[in-house]
Structure formats: C-alpha cells, structure tokens
ROVO-814479 format. One record per residue (C-alpha): x, y, z. Coordinates in steps of 0.5 Angstrom, whole numbers, padded with zeros to 4 digits, always signed. Layout:
XYZ;...
//
This chain:
+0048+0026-0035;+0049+0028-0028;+0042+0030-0027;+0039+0024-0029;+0039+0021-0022;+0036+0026-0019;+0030+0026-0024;+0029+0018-0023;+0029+0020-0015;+0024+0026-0017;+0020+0021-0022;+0019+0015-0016;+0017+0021-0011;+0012+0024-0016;+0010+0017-0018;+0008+0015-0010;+0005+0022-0008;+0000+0019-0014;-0001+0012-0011;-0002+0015-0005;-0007+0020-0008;-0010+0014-0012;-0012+0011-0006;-0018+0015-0004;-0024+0016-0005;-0026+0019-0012;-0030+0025-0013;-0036+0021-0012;-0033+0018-0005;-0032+0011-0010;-0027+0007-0008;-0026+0001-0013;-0019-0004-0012;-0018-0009-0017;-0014-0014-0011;-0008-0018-0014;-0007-0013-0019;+0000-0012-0021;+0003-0005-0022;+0002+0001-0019;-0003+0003-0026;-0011+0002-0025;-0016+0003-0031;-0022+0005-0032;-0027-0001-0033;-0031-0002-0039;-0038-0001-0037;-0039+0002-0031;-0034+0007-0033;-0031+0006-0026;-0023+0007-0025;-0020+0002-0021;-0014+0002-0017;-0009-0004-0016;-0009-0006-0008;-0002-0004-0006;-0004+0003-0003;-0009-0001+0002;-0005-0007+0005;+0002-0009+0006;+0001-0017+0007;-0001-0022+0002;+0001-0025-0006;-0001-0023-0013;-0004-0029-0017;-0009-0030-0024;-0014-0035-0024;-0013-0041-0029;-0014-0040-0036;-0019-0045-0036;-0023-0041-0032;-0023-0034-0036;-0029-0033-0041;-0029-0027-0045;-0036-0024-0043;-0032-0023-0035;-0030-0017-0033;-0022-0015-0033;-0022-0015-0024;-0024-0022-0024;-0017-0025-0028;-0012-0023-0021;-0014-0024-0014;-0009-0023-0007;-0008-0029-0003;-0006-0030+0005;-0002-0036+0004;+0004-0038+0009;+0006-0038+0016;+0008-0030+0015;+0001-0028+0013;-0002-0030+0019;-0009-0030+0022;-0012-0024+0020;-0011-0019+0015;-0014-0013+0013;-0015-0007+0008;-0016+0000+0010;-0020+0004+0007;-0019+0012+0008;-0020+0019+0008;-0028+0017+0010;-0034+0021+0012;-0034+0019+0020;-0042+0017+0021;-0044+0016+0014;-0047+0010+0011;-0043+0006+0007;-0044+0000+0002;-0039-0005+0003;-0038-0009-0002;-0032-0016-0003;-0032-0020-0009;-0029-0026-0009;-0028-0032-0015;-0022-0038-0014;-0022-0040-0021;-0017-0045-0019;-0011-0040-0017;-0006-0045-0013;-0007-0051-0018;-0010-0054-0012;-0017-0055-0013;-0019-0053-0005;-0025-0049-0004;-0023-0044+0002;-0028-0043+0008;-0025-0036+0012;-0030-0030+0016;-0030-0024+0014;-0030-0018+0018;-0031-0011+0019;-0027-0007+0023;-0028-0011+0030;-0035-0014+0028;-0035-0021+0025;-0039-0020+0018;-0040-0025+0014;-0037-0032+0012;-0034-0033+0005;-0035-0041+0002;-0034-0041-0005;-0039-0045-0008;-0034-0048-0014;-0028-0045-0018;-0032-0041-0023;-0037-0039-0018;-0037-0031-0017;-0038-0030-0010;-0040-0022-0007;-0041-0020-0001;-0044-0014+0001;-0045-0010+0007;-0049-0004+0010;-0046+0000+0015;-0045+0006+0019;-0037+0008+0019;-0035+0011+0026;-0028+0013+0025;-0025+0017+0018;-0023+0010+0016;-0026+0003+0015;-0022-0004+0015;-0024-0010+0012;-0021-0016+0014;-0020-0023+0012;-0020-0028+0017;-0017-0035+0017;-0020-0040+0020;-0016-0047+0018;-0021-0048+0012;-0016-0046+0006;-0013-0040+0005;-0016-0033+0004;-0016-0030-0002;-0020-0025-0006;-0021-0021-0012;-0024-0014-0011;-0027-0009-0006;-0032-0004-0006;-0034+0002-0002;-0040+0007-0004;-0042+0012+0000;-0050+0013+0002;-0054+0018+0003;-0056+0018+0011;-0064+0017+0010;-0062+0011+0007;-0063+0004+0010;-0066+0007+0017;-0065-0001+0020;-0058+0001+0019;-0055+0005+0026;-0048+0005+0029;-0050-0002+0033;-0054-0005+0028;-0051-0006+0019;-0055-0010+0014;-0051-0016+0009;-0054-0017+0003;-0057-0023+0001;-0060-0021-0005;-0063-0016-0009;-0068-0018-0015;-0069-0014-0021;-0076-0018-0022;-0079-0018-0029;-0071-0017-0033;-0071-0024-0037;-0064-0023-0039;-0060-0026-0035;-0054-0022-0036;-0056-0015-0034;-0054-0013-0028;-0056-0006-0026;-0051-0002-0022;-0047+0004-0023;-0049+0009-0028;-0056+0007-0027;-0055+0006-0020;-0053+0012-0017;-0050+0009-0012;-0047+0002-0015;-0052-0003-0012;-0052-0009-0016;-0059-0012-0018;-0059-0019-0021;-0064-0020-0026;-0070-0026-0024;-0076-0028-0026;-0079-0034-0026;-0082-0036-0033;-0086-0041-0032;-0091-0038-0026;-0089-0031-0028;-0091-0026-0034;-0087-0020-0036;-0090-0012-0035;-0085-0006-0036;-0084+0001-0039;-0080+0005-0043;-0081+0011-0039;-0078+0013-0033;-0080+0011-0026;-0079+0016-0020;-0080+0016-0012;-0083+0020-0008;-0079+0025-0003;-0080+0020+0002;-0077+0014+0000;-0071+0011+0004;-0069+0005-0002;-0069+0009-0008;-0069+0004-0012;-0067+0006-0020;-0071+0007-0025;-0068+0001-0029;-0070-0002-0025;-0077-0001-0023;-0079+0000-0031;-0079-0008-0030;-0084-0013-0026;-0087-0018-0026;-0095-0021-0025;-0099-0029-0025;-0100-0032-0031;-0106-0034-0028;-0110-0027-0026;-0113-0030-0020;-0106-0033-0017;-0101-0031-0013;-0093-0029-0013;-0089-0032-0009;-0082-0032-0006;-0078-0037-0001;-0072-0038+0002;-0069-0042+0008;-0065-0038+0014;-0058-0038+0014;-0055-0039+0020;-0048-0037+0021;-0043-0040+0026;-0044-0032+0030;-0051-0032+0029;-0056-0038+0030;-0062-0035+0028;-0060-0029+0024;-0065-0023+0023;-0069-0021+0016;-0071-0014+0013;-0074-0015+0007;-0076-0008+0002;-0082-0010-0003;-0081-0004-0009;-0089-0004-0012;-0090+0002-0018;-0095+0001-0023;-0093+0001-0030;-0099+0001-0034;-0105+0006-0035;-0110+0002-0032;-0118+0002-0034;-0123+0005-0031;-0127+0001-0026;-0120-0003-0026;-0116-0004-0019;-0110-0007-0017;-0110-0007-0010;-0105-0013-0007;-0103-0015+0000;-0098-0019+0003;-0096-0024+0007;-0090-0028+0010;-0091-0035+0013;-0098-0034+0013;-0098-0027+0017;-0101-0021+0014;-0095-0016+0013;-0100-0010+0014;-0106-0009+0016;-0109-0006+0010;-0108-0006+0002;-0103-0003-0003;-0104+0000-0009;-0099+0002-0013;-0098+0008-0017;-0097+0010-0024;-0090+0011-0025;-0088+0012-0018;-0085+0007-0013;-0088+0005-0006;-0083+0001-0002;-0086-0004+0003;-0082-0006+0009;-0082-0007+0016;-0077-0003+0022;-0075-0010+0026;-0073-0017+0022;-0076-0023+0021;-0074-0029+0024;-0075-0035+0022;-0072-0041+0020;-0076-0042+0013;-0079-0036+0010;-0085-0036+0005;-0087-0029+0002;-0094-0028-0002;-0097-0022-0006;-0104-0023-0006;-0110-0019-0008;-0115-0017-0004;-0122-0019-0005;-0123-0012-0008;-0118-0012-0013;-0120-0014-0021;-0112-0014-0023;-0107-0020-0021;-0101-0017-0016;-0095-0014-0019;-0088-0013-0016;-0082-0009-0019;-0076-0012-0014;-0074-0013-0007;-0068-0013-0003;-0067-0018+0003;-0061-0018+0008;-0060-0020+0014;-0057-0016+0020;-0051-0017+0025;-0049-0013+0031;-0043-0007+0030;-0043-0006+0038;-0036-0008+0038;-0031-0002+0039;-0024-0001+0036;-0019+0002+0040;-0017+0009+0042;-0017+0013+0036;-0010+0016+0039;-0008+0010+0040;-0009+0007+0033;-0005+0014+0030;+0000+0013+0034;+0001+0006+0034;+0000+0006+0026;+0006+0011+0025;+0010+0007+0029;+0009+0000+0025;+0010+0004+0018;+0016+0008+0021;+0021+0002+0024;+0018-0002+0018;+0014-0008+0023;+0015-0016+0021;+0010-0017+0025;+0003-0019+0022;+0000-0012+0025;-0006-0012+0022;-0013-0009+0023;-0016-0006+0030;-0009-0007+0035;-0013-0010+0040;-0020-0011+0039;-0023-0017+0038;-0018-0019+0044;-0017-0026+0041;-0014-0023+0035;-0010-0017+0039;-0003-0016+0036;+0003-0020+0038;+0006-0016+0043;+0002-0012+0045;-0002-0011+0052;-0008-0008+0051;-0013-0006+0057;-0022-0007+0057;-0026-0003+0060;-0033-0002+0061;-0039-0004+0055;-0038+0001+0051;-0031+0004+0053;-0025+0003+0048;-0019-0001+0049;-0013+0002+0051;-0006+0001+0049;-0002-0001+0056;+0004-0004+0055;+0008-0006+0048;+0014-0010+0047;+0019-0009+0041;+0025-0013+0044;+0030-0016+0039;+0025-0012+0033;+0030-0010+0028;+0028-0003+0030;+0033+0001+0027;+0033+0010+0028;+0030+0014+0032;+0025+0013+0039;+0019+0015+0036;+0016+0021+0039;+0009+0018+0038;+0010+0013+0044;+0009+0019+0047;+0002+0020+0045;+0001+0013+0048;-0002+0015+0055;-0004+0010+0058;+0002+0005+0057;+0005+0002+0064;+0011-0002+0060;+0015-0001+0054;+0020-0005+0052;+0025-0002+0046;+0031-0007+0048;+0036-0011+0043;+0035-0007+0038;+0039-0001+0033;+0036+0006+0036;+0041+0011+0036;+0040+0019+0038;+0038+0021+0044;+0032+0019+0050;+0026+0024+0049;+0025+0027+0056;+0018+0028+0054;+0018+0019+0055;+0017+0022+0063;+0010+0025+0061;+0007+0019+0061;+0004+0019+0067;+0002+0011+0067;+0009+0008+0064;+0013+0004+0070;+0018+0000+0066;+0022+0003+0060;+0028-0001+0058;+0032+0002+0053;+0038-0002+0054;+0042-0006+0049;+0041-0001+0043;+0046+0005+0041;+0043+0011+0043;+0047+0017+0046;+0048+0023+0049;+0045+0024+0056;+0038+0020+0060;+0034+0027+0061;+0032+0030+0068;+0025+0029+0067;+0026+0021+0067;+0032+0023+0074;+0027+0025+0077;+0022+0019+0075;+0027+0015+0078;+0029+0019+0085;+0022+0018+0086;+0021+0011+0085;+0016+0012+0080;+0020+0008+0074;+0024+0003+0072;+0029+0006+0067;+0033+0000+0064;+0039+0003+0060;+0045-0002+0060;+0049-0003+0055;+0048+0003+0051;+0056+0005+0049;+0055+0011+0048;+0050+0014+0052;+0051+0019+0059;+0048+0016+0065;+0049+0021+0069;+0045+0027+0067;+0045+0032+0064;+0052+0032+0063;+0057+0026+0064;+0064+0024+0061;+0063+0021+0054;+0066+0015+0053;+0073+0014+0052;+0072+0012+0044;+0068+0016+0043;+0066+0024+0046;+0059+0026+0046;+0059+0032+0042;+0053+0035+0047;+0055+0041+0051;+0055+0040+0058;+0053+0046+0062;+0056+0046+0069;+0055+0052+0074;+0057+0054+0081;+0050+0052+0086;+0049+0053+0093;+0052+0049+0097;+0048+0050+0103;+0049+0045+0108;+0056+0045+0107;+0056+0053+0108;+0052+0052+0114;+0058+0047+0118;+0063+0052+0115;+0060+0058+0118;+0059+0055+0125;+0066+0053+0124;+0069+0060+0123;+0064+0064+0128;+0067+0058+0133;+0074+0060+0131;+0073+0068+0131;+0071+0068+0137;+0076+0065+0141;+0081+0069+0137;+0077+0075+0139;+0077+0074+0147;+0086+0073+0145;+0086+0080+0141;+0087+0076+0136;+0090+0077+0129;+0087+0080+0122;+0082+0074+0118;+0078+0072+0112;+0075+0066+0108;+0072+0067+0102;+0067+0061+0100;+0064+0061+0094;+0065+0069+0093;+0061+0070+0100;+0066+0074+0105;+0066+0073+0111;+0070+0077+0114;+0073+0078+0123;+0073+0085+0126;+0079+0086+0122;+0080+0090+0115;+0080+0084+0110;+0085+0085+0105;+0082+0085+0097;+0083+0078+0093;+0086+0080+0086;+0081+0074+0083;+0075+0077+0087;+0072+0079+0080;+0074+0072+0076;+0069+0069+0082;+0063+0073+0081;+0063+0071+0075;+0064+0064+0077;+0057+0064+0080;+0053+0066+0074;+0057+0062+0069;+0056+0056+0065;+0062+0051+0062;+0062+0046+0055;+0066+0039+0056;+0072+0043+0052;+0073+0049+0056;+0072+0044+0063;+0078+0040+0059;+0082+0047+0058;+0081+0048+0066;+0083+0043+0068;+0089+0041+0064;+0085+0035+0061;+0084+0033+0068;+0091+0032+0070;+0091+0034+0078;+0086+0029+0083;+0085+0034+0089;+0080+0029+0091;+0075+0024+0092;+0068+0023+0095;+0062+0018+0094;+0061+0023+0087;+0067+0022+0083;+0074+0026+0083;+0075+0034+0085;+0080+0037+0080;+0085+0042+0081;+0085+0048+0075;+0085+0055+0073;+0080+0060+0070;+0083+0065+0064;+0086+0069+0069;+0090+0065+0073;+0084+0065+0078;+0085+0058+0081;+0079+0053+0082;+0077+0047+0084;+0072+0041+0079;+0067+0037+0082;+0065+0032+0076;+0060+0027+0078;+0064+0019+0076;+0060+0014+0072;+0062+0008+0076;+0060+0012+0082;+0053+0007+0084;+0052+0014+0090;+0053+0020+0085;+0047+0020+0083;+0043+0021+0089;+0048+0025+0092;+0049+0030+0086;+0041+0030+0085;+0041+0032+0094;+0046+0037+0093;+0044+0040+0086;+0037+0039+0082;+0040+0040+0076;+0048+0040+0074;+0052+0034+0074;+0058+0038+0075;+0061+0043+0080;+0066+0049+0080;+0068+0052+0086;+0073+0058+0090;+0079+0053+0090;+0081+0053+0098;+0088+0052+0099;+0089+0049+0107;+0086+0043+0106;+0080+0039+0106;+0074+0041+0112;+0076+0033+0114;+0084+0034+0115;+0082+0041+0119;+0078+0037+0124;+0081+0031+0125;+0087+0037+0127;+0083+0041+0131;+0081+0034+0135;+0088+0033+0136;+0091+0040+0138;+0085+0044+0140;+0086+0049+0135;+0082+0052+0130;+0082+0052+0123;+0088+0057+0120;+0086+0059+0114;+0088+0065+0111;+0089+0068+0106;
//
C-alpha cells in the first residue's frame, strides 16, 4: 500500500509523456485535433481510419462545449459533436494553436472546420478572422447553426511549428470544431511560395451524383477534400472503373477516384460552364484566383472520332491552342498568375475540329493571400515561451509575441526594423505577476532586451550574474521579490560604469554588497564569503614615504634600531630587525581565503570596533596562532562602500590586514603636526 502513490504519480507522468507524444505528427506527418473534445484519449475515426487527438496539448485558453442535441444527425462524424469556444474577458482577443515539430520550408495543407450547432443556446452566428501565424487567412461567417464550414489553406511553413489563430472581431464569440495539418510534397501547388499561400474555395469532383461521397484520405493521399458536383439537368455522366494515372510532371495530383468521374453537355454541340462571384474580404478588396482544370479521357474513342476542347474565362481564351485529353491519364490546366475579376464565368468549349462535346473530371479554385509578414525572432519566441510555460503566465500570451503589432502581447515591448526583418523583443514588464521560482535563465537568451521589470513578485534564489551579458539591458529591477545571496560582480561593474540601473529594494534576504556581505540579522546567508588580503597601493605608497622621511632624520641623529611590517612587506632601517614570531602566520595571510563563520571565530563574533571609515567598521582579532589582525568589513547602510570597496579591490568585500599597534595613520599625523616628530612605531 506504500507504494501506490508513487505508482499513481508514475501513472500521471507516463500519461503526459503520452499526450505530449500524441501531439505530433503521426508516421505520415497528419495532425488530426478533434477541438473540444474532452479528456486526454483520441480515437481512430471510423472512415478515414485517421486518429484523432483531443485539443489539449496544442492550446491553453478556451472552453469545452457539445452542440445542441437537435443538431446531431446520425450520418455526421464523431468530431462534429464538441467544439472549443473563446468566450470571456479572459480568453482575449487572439487565441491561437500551435502545431509542432513540423518540416521548416514544406507545404502544408491546413485546414479548420467549424459547425455552431447552436452550442451557447443563443442562436447568434459568430463573425471572427482566422489567422496563420502572423498572416490574416481567412474570415469565419457561419451560414446557419447546422451549416458545416471548412476552411483550408496552403502554405509554406517557415519555422518548425506553425500557429492557427482565431481572431475576435466583436461579431460573436470564436469558436471551432476541428483542425487539420497534411503535409505535401514541394512540387506541388507552384503558385504557393513563402509570400504568397492559397485558400481553398472549392475543390469539384465533377460528374460524382452522390452527394454524400466526399473523397479524402485513404483515397487522397494527402486528405484534400473533394466535393461531389454535378449539375444534372445540363450535364451527363461519364466514368470508369479502372484507374486513372498522372504524369511524372504533374503538380496537383488529383486522385484516381476522382478522375474516374466527369461530366460532358447533353447537347453535343453545347458548352460546360462554371460561374462564381469574387469574394472580397475586408484584408483584400479584390482577391487573386487560381483555378486548376483536371481533363482525362475516359472512353476508348473511335476511329476518325476527336475530342479536342478550349477554354475560356470572361470571354478570354485560356491558351492559345486546343486540349486533347488522354486516355486515362490526367492533364491539368492552369494558369501561373491569378485571375481578378469581380465575376467569373469559365467555359470548356470544342474547338472547330472536334467531333465529340468536351469533357472535365474536377477543378480546384482558391484564392491567394500574402504570407509577407515575419514572426518574431525565432530565439526569442523560445525564450519567451519557456518562460510563460515556466512561471505559468495569466496573461492572454497567445501566438506570435509581437507580430502583428497591434495584437503584440501585453507587457511587452517589441522592436521593427526594416521590411523583412524580424520583430525583436526589447523590453518585458512582469511586475506584480505572481511569478513564483527562480530568475529564469531564458532572459539571458533575450539579446536585444533594454528593459525588464521582474518587481512585486515571489522570485527567490539567487541574481544570475549571466543578466550582466545582456549587452543592450539598461534597467533591471528586481525589487520586492525574495530573492538571496549576493548581487553578482558582472552586474557591480555594469552599475560602476553606469551602463545599468539595478533596482533591488526590499529583497530581505539578499546581500547588497557583492560578493560578500552580512546577511540579515533574521536570517544568515549560507553563501561562503571569501575574504583576502589585497593590495593597498595607495595607502602603501603614503606610508613608505612616510617612514623613508622619518628614517632619514633618525640616521642624520645616529638613531636607533626600526622596522615596520605592512602587509607582510618589511621595510627595514640600517639596523638589524628583530624576527617577529607571526612572520610565518601573515605569509599565509596573503594568500588566504576566509568563510563568514571563521571571519565570526576571528573576530570573536565582532566584538571589538578598532575603527570606522566611509566603508563600515575595522574589527580587532586573532588568527589560530594568536597572531593578531585587523578586519575591514564593508557596512550595508554605508551609501560610499561600494565605490570605495570597488576603488581599493576589484573583487572581495571584505579585508584582513597585519594589525598595526600604534594607532591610526591619522592620530600619527595630527601628532607629528604638533610636535614635529616622526612616527614611532616599533615593534
């Protein structure tokens, strides 16, 4: 019984390390979400055979909810019964999928499904943008509450995720019902580039009659969905049972169960015609056309017999010779640059020669839109994502973190360069977050941020000293957290040369004066705190000259035997020194390293003040062996000691020196001022 709640703690990791392995493409690079559905179990889907995933391990914000009974019909597929919605002031405006572990540079079908079946029980049909990535796509308008609604895309994906992004536009809440990613191969769709992606407006399987036969995946290799049309009353049916091929050369690919299907005129010497306005979004006034024509024969034609056939759009001639379809094999038709018009009228006519009516087995139209808008920094949106996921950010965080500039994240200040460039992170505000744990190290990674605002929040531990490579960062501040141990020399020597402004303020626990500092009173700092012996050089210089003063009088007097012994330097009169006992105690000194505690042991806890300075207090005690010394330790309140500790040594906040028994240099002068002596220090 012990046991088992180790094994349910195994049973919850092994159960994430699934859903996180589920969240990615499956051996045929598919990603198939089922949005809204509960749990974190997906299910293989009855017809294509394709499993689908619930949408947890692909977004963060949005709620669970299932269409109104009235609108389930027993035909309709398993991801149509739930849906994710964005409703609330905590959803915000954009909220985004993130789609991972991608191929950077292919082509991807992507594709979003939507059916509002009435969901809220408010019988309001939403009006919302789609958006990948940074790039407005596409505008959902739900047609009716049983309406289905796809909307699909071709792109180039430039990174190794992509993200799909409902926008709310204040026509109704965003919602949807199920999210698509195919990959594809590179030569197909030319017309789609890294500037340029094609929406999907309709792809016709032309001559099917069952309304109900869509054909996809496993018949279309790469699950595009083609609807079945056909208009009866103008058109007849032709098809085959074997199967169509296409040429090496071929850049759609159209599926055999498709081809197999077409349709011709019932009157021979009639034409087939296909009309449809122009549909203008609010992004793109007059939006481009490509149209792809698919043309195979599918009967064994006669001898003298030709079927030859042209086409023409709004009254243009598509090319400038005749098409002859072959037997069984498929030959697209299309055009490199869109159509624009704001009606369009296509014809497949025979030509004069021909003695068969035309024929067409499918056709694929979209319209283009730009995909020239960078995302930010790819470095920076790792970094900036590790630390959202790690401190748990409330804040709506969603997609690109600064582009497009209006839908930039809260908080954050971003930066735009030339056309073409990236956005680049440059200031981040988390003040009174609720961050909790450690300073991230992924702010260092952050290299262009000016400015970073981490107050009023839980941090503990201890100021990475890496925060001082940020070449470009001019205000840290850091204050009213819990964080502890010392402000590190990199980010000293960034305030002494007035590069940054540190703001640390009410940080109980933390040491404010280097390397090494008194802890507070409540609380000691377990950090080691190194102390040496430095070079005082200006302090040696004035006592030298000094003594060479004073030794020089005395000579010109025959004056007596003298010595003085700075910092284990002797420097010694024409007379023979005596050996001092703690000669070999201070060599050691020069070299050596003291913790807080032995510092406390030394000193006796701090007990007798020799003195005090601009720096803090001096502090009488004795080494091991008896050999006495003095303690220089920088003071907190002391508004100098920094800049003074940072003049006289680089690196230790704290100093032992040779104790010197006759007083101060300044009680010295002031006596030899008086009585024209010179200093009588011996030993």
């Amino acid at each position: 019984m012990a046991a088992s709640p180790w094994l349910f703690l195994l049973c919850l990791a092994a159960a994430g390390v699934v859903l996180q392995a589920r969240a990615q493409p499956d051996s045929k690079g598919f990603i198939s979400i089922d949005c809204g559905l509960s749990g974190e179990t997906g299910y293989v889907d009855d017809t294509t055979k394709l499993f689908f995933l619930p949408d947890k391990g692909f977004i963060d914000a949005g709620t669970n909810h299932n269409i109104s009974a009235e609108y389930v019909t027993p035909t309709m597929g398993k991801s149509w019964y739930n849906l994710r919605s964005f409703a609330g002031a905590g959803a915000g405006t954009r909220n985004c999928y993130t789609l991972r572990s991608l191929v950077s540079g292919l082509k991807y079908i992507v594709r979003a499904k939507f059916k509002y079946g009435n969901y809220d029980g408010l019988d309001l049909l939403p009006v919302f943008d789609l958006y990948i990535g940074v790039n407005y796509w596409h505008p959902v308008n739900i047609s009716g509450p049983s309406a289905a609604m796809f909307v699909e895309a071709i792109v180039v994906v430039p990174d190794d995720f992509v993200q799909v992004c409902l926008v709310d536009t204040g026509a109704g809440t965003p919602f949807i019902s199920g999210l698509d990613l195919r990959p594809l191969k590179r030569t197909l769709y030319p017309e789609v580039t890294v500037a340029q992606g094609l929406t999907l407006m309709n792809r016709l399987n032309l001559g099917q009659t069952n309304e109900s036969f869509i054909v996809r995946y496993p018949d279309d290799p790469h699950d595009r969905l083609w609807f079945p049309y056909v208009d009866t009353v103008t058109w007849a049916e032709i098809s085959t049972p074997q199967k169509v091929e296409t040429i090496d050369t071929d850049r759609y690919e159209a599926p055999s169960a498709v081809l197999r299907t077409a349709v011709m005129p019932r009157n021979v010497s009639g034409d087939i015609e296909l009309t449809w306005p122009s549909e203008p979004t609010p992004m793109d006034p007059s939006p481009g056309y490509v149209i792809i024509l698919h043309f195979a024969e599918l009967e064994v034609l006669r001898r003298n017999a030709l079927r030859e056939l042209t086409i023409v759009l709004n009254d243009q001639p598509w090319y400038p010779f005749g098409i002859k379809p072959a037997y069984l094999y498929d030959i697209p038709a299309y055009k490199g640059s869109p159509f624009r018009y704001t009606q369009f009228n296509l014809s497949v006519k025979t030509t004069s020669n021909a003695t068969l009516p035309p024929i067409i087995n499918a056709a694929e139209i979209f319209t283009v839109f730009p995909t020239t808008n960078l995302g930010t920094n790819s470095q920076d949106v790792s970094a900036i994502t590790t630390i959202k996921a790690k401190y748990r950010v409330s804040k709506n965080w969603m997609g690109d973190p600064c582009a497009p500039k209006a839908m930039a994240w809260d908080r954050l200040t971003c930066s735009y360069g030339a056309i073409g460039s990236r956005p680049r992170i440059t200031g981040i505000n988390l003040s009174s977050s609720g961050l909790n744990g450690d300073i991230s190290s992924s702010f260092t990674n952050l290299t262009e941020i000016q400015y970073l605002d981490l107050s009023n929040n839980n941090l503990i531990g201890s100021i990475p000293d890496t925060l001082s490579r940020l070449p470009l960062l001019t205000v840290l501040d850091l204050s009213g957290n819990q964080l502890n141990g010392s402000i590190p020399s990199g980010l000293l020597k960034r305030i002494q040369d007035g590069s940054l402004d540190l703001r640390y303020g009410n940080n109980p626990n933390l040491c404010t004066h280097g390397n090494s500092c008194e802890p507070h009173a409540k609380k000691k700092s377990k950090l080691a705190l190194y102390v040496a012996v430095p070079a005082v050089l200006l302090v040696v210089i004035v006592l030298v000259t000094i003594l060479l003063i004073c030794l020089l009088k005395q000579n010109k007097q025959g004056s007596m035997d003298n010595s003085i012994t700075l910092k284990n330097e002797t420097i010694m009169s024409n007379s023979t020194v005596n050996n001092v006992g703690s000669d070999s105690s201070l060599r050691r000194l020069e070299s050596r390293r003291f913790t807080y505690k032995e510092l406390e042991m030394i000193t006796n806890n701090f007990q007798q003040v020799l003195g005090k300075g601009g720096f803090g207090y001096v502090y009488n005690g004795f080494l091991e062996d008896g050999t006495q010394v003095a303690v220089k330790l920088r003071s907190h309140s002391s508004n100098q000691g920094v800049k003074e500790f940072l003049a006289e040594d680089g690196e230790y906040m704290a100093l032992v020196y040779e104790y010197m028994s006759e007083g101060t240099l300044q009680e010295h002068i002031e006596g030899t001022n008086r009585n024209g002596a010179c200093l009588p220090w011996t030993h």
